[in-house]
C-alpha positions as CSV (number, residue, x, y, z in Angstrom):
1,X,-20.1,-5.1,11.5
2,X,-21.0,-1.4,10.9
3,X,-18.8,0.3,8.5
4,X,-18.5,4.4,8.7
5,X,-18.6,6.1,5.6
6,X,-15.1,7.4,5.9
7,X,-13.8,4.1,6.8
8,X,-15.5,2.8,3.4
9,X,-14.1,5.2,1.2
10,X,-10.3,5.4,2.7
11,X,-10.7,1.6,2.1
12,X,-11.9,1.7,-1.2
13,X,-9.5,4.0,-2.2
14,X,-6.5,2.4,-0.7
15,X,-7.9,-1.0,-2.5
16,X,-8.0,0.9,-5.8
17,X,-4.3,2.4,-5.5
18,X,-2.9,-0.4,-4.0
19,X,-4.3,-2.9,-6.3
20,X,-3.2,-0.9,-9.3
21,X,0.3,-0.5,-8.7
22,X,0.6,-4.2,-7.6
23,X,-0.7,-4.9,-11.0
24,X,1.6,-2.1,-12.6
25,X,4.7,-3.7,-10.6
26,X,4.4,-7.2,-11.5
27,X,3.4,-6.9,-14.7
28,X,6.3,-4.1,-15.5
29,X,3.5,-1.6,-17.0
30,X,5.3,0.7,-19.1
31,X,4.3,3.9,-18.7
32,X,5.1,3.0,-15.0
33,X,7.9,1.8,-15.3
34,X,9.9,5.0,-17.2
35,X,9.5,6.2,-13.7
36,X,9.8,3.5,-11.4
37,X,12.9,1.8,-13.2
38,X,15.1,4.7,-12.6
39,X,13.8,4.9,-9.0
40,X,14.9,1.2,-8.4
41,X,17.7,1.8,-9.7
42,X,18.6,4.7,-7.3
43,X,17.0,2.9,-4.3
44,X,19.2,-0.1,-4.9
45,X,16.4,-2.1,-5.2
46,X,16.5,-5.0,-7.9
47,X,14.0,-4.9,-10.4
48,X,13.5,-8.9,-10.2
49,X,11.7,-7.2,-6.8
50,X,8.7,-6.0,-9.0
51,X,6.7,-9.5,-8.6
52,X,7.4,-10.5,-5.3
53,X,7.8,-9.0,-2.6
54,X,6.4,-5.3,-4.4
55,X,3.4,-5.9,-6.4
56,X,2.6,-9.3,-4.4
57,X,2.5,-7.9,-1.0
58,X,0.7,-4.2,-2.2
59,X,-2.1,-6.4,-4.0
60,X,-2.3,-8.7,-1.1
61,X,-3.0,-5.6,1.5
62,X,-5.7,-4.6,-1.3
63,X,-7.1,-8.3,-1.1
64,X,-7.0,-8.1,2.5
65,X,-8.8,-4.8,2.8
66,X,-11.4,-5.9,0.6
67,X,-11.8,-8.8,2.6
68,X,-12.4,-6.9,5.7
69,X,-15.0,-4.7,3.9
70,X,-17.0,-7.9,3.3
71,X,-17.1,-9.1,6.8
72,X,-13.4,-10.3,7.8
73,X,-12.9,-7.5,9.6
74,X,-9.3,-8.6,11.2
75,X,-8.3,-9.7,7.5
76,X,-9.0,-5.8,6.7
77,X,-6.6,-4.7,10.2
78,X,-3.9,-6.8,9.4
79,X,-4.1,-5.6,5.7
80,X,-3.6,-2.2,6.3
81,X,-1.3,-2.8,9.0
82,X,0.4,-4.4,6.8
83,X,0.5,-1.7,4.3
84,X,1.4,0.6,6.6
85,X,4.9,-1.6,7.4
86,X,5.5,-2.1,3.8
87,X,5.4,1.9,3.2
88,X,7.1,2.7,6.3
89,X,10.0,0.9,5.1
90,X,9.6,1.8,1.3
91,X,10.2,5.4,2.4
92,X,13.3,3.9,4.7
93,X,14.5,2.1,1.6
94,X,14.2,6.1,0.0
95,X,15.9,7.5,3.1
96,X,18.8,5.2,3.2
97,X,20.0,6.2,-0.2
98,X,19.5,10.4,0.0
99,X,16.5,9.3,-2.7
100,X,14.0,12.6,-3.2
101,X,12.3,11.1,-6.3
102,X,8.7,11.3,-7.6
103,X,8.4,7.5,-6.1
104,X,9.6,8.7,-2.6
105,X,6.9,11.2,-2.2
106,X,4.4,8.9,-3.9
107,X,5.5,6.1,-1.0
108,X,4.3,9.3,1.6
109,X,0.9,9.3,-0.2
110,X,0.5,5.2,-0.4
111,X,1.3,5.6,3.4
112,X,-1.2,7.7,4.0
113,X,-3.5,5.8,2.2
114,X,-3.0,2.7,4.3
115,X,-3.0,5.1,7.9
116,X,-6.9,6.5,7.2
117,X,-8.8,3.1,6.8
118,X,-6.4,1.9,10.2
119,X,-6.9,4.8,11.6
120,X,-11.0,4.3,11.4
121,X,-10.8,0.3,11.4
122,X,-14.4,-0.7,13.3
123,X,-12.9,-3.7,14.5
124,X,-10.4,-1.5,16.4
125,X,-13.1,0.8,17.5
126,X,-13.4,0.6,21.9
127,X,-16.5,0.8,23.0
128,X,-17.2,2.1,26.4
């Protein structure tokens, strides 16, 4: 499969960000988590969340993109579907609670992160 340039770099870049704050989440990263503690905290999300299902499931959309960028291209689809349900309710999570923190409008970024490479997936390319 034929990958556009754009779809290459969304994806790469969504690997990279997603696969860094997976990382930072489960392994409580501390200059992250000066932030992010006080944002749980707000959110009313428990930080025995930080492992599973937040870092696990933002480093499996990462896997799963990069697996569709080596040539499991429905592995890279339902990745960033994925991410895109995962940061749709992240900012819901935000929402609920009147929450205008750094992390809410970093959750708009992540989303749109995991939109692009969707949004120019080849495997969900018609062809006429």
């Amino acid at each position: 499969m034929v990958h556009s340039t754009a779809y290459v770099v969304t994806a790469l870049v969504t690997i990279g960000f997603n696969a860094f704050s997976g990382f930072a989440a489960m392994t409580r990263l501390k200059p992250v988590m000066r932030t992010l503690g006080p944002a749980l905290d707000r959110a009313g999300v428990p930080e025995s969340w930080l492992v599973w299902p937040i870092g696990a499931l933002k480093a499996a959309g990462a896997a799963g993109l990069a697996l569709g960028l080596l040539g499991v291209p429905l592995a890279g689809t339902a990745a960033a579907a994925g991410l895109v349900l995962y940061f749709v309710c992240a900012l819901f999570t935000h929402l609920r609670v009147d929450d205008r923190s750094p992390q809410f409008y970093l959750a708009i970024v992540f989303l749109a992160l995991a939109v692009a490479p969707l949004a120019l997936d080849p495997a969900l390319v018609v062809r006429l």
